[in-house]
Backbone bond lengths (Angstrom), bond angles and torsions (degrees), N, CA, C in turn:
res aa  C-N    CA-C-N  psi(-1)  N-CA   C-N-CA  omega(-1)  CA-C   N-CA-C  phi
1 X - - - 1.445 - - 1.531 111.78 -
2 X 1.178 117.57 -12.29 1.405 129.57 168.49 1.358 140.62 -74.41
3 X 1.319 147.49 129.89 1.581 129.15 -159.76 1.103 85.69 -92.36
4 X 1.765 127.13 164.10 1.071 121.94 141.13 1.683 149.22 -10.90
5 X 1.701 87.41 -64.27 1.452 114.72 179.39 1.449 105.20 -57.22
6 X 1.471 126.34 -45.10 1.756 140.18 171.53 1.783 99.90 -41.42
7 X 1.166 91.74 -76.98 1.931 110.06 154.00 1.358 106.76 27.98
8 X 1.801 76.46 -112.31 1.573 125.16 173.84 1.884 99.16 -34.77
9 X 1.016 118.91 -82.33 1.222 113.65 -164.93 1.504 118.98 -42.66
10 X 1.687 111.55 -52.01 1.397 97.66 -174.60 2.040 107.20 -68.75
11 X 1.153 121.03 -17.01 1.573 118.29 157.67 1.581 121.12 -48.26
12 X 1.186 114.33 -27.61 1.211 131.50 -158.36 1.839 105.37 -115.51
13 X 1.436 115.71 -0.43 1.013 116.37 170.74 2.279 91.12 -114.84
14 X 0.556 73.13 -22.76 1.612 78.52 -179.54 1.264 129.58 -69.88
15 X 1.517 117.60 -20.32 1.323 133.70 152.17 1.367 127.27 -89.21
16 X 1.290 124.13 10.53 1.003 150.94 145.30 1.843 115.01 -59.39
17 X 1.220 104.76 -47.34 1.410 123.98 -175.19 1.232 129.97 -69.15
18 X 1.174 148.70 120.15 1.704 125.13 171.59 1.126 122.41 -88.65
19 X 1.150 128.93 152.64 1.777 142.56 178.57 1.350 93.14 -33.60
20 X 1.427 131.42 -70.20 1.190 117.55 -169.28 1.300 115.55 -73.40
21 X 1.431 163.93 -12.20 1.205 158.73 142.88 1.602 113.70 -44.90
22 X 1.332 122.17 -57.66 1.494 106.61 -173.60 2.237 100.75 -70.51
23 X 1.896 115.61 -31.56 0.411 119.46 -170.98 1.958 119.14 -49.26
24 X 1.502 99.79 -40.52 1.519 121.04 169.60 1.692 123.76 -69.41
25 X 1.354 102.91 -21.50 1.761 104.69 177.59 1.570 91.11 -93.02
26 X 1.263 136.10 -44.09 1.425 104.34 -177.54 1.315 120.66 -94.31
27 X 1.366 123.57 2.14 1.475 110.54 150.48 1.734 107.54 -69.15
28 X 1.404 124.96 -69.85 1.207 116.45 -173.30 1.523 122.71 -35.50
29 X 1.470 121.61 -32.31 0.916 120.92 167.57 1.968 131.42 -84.45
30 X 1.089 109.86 -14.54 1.687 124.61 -179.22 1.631 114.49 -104.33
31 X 1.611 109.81 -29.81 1.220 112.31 -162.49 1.792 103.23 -104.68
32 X 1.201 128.21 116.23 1.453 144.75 -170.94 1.162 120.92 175.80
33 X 1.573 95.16 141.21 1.587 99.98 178.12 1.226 116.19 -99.49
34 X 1.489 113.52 133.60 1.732 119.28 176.55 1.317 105.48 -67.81
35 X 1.099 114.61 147.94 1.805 103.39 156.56 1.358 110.51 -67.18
36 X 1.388 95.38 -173.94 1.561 105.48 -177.45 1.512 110.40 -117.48
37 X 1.472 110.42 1.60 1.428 114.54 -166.42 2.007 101.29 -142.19
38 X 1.256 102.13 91.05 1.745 88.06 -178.69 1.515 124.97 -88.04
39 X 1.020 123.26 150.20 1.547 130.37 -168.80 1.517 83.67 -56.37
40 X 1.473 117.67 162.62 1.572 138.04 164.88 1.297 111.52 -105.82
41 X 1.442 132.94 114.71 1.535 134.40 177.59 1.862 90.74 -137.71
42 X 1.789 88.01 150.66 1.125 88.53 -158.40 2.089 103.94 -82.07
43 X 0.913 113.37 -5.41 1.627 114.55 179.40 1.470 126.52 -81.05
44 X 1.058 130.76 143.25 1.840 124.65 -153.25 1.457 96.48 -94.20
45 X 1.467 96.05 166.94 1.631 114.19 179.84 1.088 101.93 -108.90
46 X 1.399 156.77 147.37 1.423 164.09 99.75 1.284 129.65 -46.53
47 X 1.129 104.06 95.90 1.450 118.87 -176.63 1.535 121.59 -85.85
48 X 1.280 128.16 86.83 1.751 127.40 -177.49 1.531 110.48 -77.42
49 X 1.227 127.75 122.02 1.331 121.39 146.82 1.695 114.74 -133.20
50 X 1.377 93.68 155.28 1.538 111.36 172.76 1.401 116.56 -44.33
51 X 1.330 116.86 138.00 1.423 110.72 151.88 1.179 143.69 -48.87
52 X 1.508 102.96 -45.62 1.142 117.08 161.58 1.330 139.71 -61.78
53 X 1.320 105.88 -11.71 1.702 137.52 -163.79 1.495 118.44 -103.31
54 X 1.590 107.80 -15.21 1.009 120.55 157.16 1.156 156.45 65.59
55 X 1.810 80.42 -135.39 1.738 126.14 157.53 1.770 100.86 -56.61
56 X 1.159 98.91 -44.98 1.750 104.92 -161.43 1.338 116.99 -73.13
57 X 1.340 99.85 -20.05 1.631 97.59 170.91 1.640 116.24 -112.43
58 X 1.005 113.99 24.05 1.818 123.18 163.38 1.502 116.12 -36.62
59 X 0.991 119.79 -43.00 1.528 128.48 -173.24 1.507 107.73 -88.84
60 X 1.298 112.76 -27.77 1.474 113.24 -165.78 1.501 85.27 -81.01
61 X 1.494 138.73 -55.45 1.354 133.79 -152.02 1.475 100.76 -109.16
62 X 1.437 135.91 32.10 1.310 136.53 121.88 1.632 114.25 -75.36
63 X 1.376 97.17 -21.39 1.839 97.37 -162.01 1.858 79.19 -83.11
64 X 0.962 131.71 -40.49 1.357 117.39 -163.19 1.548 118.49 -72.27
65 X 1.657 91.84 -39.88 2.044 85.26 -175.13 1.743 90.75 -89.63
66 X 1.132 139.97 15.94 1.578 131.02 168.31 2.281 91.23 -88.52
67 X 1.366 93.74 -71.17 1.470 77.08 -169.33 1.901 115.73 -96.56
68 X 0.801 123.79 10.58 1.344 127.19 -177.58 1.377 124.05 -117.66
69 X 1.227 124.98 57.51 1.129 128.89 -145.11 1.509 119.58 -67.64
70 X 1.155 110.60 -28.79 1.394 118.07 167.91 1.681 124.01 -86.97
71 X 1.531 100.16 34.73 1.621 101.69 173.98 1.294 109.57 -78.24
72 X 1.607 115.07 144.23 1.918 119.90 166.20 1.372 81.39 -101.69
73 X 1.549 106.46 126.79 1.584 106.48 161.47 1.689 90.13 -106.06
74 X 1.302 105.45 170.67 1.743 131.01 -162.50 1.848 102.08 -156.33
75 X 1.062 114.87 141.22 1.601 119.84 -164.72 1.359 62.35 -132.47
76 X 1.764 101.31 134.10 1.829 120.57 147.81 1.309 110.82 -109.57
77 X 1.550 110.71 103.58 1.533 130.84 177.58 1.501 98.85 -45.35
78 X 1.316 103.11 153.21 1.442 130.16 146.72 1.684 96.34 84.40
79 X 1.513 131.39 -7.24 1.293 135.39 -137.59 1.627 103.84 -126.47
80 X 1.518 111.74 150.25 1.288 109.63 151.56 1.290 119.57 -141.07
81 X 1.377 102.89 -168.28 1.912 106.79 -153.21 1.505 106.23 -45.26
82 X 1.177 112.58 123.84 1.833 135.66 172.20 1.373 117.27 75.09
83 X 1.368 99.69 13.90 2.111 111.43 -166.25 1.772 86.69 -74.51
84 X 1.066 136.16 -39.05 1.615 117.28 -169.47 1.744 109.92 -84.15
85 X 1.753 115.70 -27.10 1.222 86.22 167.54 1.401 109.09 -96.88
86 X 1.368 140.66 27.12 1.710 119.60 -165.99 2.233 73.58 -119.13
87 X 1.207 133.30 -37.62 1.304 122.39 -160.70 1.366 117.52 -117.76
88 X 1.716 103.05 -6.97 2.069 95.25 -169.04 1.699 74.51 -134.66
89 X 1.274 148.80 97.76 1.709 145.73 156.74 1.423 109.38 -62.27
90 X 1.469 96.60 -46.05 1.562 98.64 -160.67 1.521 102.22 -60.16
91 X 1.462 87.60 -59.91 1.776 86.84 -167.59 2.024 109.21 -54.48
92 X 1.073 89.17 -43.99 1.565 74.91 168.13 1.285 139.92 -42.62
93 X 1.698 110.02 -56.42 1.220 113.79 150.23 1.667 121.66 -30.65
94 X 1.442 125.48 -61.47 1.390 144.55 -167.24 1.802 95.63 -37.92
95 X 1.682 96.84 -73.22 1.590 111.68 164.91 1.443 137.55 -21.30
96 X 1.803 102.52 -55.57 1.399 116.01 160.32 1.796 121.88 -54.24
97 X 1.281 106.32 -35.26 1.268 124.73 -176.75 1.957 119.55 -65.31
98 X 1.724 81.10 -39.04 1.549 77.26 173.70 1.517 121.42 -108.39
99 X 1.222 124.09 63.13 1.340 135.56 -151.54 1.674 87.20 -118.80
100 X 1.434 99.45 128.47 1.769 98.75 157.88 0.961 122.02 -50.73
């Protein structure tokens, strides 16, 4: 889904970077422990993932209908991880809009 030129640049922002800097944003961001026991509030979670994304989130959306019982999960056809907010906003927005 990327041009070249898109490419090139994020390569070119990437050597900018050191092993340990990108190395620290995606641990901080991937590596955590859930609890095992979640607070109960009475308002739902909405859970979006890609279609395409899947496979990859199996664990994340067992962990949700095991302890979160009031999750709405939502599959975004045709899509994968961050493709509706980095390429479709509007409609995203639209989505946000019609949320209970």
């Amino acid at each position: 889904m990327f041009s070249e030129d898109d490419l090139k640049y994020v390569a070119n922002i990437f050597k900018h970077c050191t092993y340990k800097t990108l190395w620290n944003t995606f641990d901080s961001c991937n590596n955590y422990k859930m609890p095992k026991q979640v607070m109960h509030f009475a308002g739902k979670v909405h859970y979006w993932y890609a279609e395409k994304e899947r496979k990859a989130r199996d664990w994340d959306l067992k962990y949700m209908r095991k302890y979160v019982s009031n999750t709405v999960f939502k599959s975004i056809e045709g899509m994968d991880h961050g493709d509706m907010a980095l390429f479709y906003p509007e409609q995203m927005a639209q989505e946000f809009r019609g949320l209970e």
